[in-house]
N, C-alpha and C positions, 0 to 999 in steps of 0.2 A: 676549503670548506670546514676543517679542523677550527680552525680560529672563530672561524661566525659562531660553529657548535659552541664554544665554551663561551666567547659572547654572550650567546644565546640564554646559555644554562644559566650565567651571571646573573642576567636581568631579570630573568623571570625568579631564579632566587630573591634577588634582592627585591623585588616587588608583586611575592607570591600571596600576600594580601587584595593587592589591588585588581592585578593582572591572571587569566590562567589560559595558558597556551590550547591553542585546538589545532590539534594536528602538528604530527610533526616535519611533513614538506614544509617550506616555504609559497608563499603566494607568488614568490618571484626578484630575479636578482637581475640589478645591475651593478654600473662596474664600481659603486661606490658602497650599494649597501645590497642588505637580503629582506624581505619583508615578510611576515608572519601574520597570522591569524589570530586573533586572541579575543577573550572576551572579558569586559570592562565590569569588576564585580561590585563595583560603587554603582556604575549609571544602569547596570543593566545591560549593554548594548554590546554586540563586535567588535571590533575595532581590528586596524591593521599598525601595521610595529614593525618601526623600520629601523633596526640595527647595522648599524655604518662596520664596513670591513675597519679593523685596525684601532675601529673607535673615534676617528677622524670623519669629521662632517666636510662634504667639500664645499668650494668658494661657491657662493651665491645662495648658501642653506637660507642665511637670513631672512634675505630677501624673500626668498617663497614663503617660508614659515609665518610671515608676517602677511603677505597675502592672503594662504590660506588661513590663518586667524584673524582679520581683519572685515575682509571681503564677504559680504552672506550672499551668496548664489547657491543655490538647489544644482546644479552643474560645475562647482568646483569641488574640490573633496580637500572638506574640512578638514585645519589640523587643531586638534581638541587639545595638544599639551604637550612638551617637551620633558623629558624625565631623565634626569643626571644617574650614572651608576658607579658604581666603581669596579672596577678588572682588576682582579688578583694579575690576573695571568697579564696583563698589559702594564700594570702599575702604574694606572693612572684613570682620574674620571673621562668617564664618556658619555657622549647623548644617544637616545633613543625618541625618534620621532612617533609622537602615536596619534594615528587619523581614523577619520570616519572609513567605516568599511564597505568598499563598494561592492557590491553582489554583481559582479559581470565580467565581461572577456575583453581582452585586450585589442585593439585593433590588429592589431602582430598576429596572435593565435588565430582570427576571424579569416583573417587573410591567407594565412597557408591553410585553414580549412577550404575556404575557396578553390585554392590552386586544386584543391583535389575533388573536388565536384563535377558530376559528370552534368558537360552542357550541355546536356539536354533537355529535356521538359522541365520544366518546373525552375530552371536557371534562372530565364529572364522575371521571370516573378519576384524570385528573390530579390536577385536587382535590382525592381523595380520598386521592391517596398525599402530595402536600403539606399537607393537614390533619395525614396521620396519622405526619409525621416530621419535616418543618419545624419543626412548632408548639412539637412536644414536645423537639425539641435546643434551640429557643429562650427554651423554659422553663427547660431544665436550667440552661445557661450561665448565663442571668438571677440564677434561682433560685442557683446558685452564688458569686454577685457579693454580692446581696444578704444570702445569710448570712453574708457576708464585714463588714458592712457597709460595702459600696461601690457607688456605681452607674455607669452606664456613661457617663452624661450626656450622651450625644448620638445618643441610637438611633434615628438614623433608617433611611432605607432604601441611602441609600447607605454604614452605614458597616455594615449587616450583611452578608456574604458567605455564600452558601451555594453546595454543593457536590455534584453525586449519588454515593451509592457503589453499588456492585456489590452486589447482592443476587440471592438466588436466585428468587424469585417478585415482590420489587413492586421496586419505584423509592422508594429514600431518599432523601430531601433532609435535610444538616446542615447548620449553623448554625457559622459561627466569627465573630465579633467584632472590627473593626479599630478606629484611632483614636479611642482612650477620651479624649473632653470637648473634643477640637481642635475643635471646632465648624465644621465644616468647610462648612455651607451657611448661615450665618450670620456675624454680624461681632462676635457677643459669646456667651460663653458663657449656655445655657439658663440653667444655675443654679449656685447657689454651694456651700450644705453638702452634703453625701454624703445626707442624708435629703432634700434639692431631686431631685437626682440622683436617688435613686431613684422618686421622684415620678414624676420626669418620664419613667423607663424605663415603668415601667407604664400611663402616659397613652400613650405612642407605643407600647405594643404593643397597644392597644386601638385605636390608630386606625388600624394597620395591617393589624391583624388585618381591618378594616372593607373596608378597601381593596382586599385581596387576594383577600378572602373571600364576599364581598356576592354573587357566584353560587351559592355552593356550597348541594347540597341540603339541607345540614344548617347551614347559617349561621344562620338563627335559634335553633336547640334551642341552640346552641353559646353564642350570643350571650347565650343567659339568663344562664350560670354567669359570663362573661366580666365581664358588669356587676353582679352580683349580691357580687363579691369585691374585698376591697382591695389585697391584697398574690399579687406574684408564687409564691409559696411558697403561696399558697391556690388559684392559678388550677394549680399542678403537681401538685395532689393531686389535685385535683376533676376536670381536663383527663385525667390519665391513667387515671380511671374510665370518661370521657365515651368518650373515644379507643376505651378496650377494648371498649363496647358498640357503636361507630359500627365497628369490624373487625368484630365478633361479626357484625352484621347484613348487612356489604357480603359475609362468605361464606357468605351465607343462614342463619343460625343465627337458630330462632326457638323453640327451647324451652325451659320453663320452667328445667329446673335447669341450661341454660347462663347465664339470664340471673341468678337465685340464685349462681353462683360470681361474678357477677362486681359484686353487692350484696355479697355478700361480704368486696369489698376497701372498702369503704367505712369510714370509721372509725368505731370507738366513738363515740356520743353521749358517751359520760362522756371522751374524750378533747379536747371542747372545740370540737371541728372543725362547724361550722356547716352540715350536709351537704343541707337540702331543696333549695338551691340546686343541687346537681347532681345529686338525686332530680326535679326539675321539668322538667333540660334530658334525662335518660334520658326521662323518660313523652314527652316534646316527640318522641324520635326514635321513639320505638315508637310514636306516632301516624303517621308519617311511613314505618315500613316496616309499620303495618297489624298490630302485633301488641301494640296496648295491652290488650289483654283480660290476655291470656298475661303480660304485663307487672307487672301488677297483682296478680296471684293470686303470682307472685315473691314481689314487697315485700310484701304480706300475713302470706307465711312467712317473709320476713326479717325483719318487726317482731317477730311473734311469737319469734323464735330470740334474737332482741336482750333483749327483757323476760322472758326465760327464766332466771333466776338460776343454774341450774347453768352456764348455758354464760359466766358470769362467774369461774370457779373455774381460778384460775392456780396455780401454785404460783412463787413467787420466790426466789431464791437469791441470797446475797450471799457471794462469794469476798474473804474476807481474808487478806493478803497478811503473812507475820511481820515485823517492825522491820528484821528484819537484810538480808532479799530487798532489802523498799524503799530503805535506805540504800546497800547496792550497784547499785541504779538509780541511783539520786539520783551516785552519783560517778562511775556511765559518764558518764551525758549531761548531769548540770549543771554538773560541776567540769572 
């Protein structure tokens, strides 16, 4: 910790114009660098400042750096600029990453606060509003990376942050994303191609989800879809079904055409989507709040509605566009 201090002192020397430290803990350390708090006195703003041990950026800094400057999502954390210094005491230039500043807690810290909560009253609530907004900002971003094709390659729990917001009846928890592939609790990157990476996202949100979750009343019915799918983009479809019926139930909703609107969002068979997997993990929770009868007589009228060939009758429409429109697109924005 000697070394990062004079690091430390270096940079903010050297850039006692731009930059001024708040506080002097660190925000948090992994095994490559320490990150800091600071406030940006050109924009105005926080900022976090991440001082690499030794001065060395490890393998795959690029890569994220360009991501997080690249990429605009409100659920990655920005890197606003990279800044060269020099080390007396290293005798030689270094980088200092400096990013947007996230105001919230780590999944790490969130989680051994858990471990220490008494489960009783008030537990499965918690749960219940982190199930039902956690999961799903954690999907989205994911799910946003990956159509990207990109992954985040190092999702673990300290590099996801989340945050509550202000809501009028529950408690939100969102998801933003820092340090894309720094492998920050490790000494070598997980993996190498963007399709490792994404592997390895969806392996670690399975085993966090495990983690997190392993109380909650509804962990198992959940846990069916969770294992039953390969891709993050299949857990955000299926999840945001799951999700609506796991609300529907926690505000006593137990009839039949509420549970019908919300087969409803299920997709088409002929759309491809593999959907008993999150038909299995519903009957799981309607066993669970006691209204699998009611449950059942639903999906009976939603197969029936499904194998109904009128209610296959779309009409489609194709807007074409004349040569001359297109070509005056084509010479705003290509030329």
């Amino acid at each position: 910790m000697e070394l990062i201090e004079e690091l430390k002192q270096e940079f903010f020397l050297s850039y006692k114009n731009k930059y001024t430290l708040l506080g002097d803990e660190s925000l948090g350390e992994g095994h490559y660098a320490c990150v800091f708090k600071a406030y940006d006195i050109d924009r105005n703003v926080e900022v976090a400042i991440k001082i690499f041990f030794k001065g060395i950026t490890p393998k795959g800094s690029e890569r994220g750096w360009h991501i997080t400057s690249s990429v605009i999502h409100n659920q990655i954390a920005q890197t606003n600029t990279i800044e060269t210094f020099y080390s007396a005491l290293l005798k030689r230039e270094c980088k200092a990453v400096i990013q947007r500043f996230i105001p919230g807690k780590t999944l790490n810290s969130l989680l051994n606060k858990f471990d220490k909560l008494a489960k009783g009253k008030g537990y499965q609530t918690i749960l219940n509003d982190f199930g039902l907004s956690y999961l799903i900002s954690l999907l989205e971003v994911l799910s946003f990376c990956h159509n990207q094709n990109f992954g985040h390659g190092d999702c673990h729990d300290g590099n996801i942050m989340v945050f509550l917001e202000s809501h009028e009846t529950r408690n939100i928890m969102s998801v933003i994303l820092i340090d894309f592939d720094n492998s920050s609790i490790k000494q070598s990157l997980n993996s190498n191609t963007e399709k490792e990476k994404i592997e390895s996202d969806i392996g670690l949100f399975k085993y966090f989800f495990k983690k997190a979750f392993y109380d909650w009343k509804y962990y198992t019915s959940v846990s069916i879809m969770f294992e039953s799918y390969d891709s993050i983009r299949e857990f955000q479809i299926s999840y945001s079904i799951v999700s609506d019926f796991i609300s529907f139930c926690i505000k006593g909703g137990k009839s039949k055409e509420g549970i019908k609107k919300i087969l409803e969002k299920l997709p088409h068979p002929f759309m491809g989507f593999n959907y008993f997997s999150t038909i299995e993990s519903l009957q799981s929770i309607s066993e669970i709040e006691n209204i699998e009868e009611t449950f059942e007589e639903a999906l009976e009228e939603h197969k029936k509605a499904i194998l109904n060939p009128i209610n296959w009758e779309h009409e489609v429409s194709i807007e074409v566009f004349e040569d001359g429109i297109t070509n005056i697109y084509r010479d705003l924005f290509e030329n």
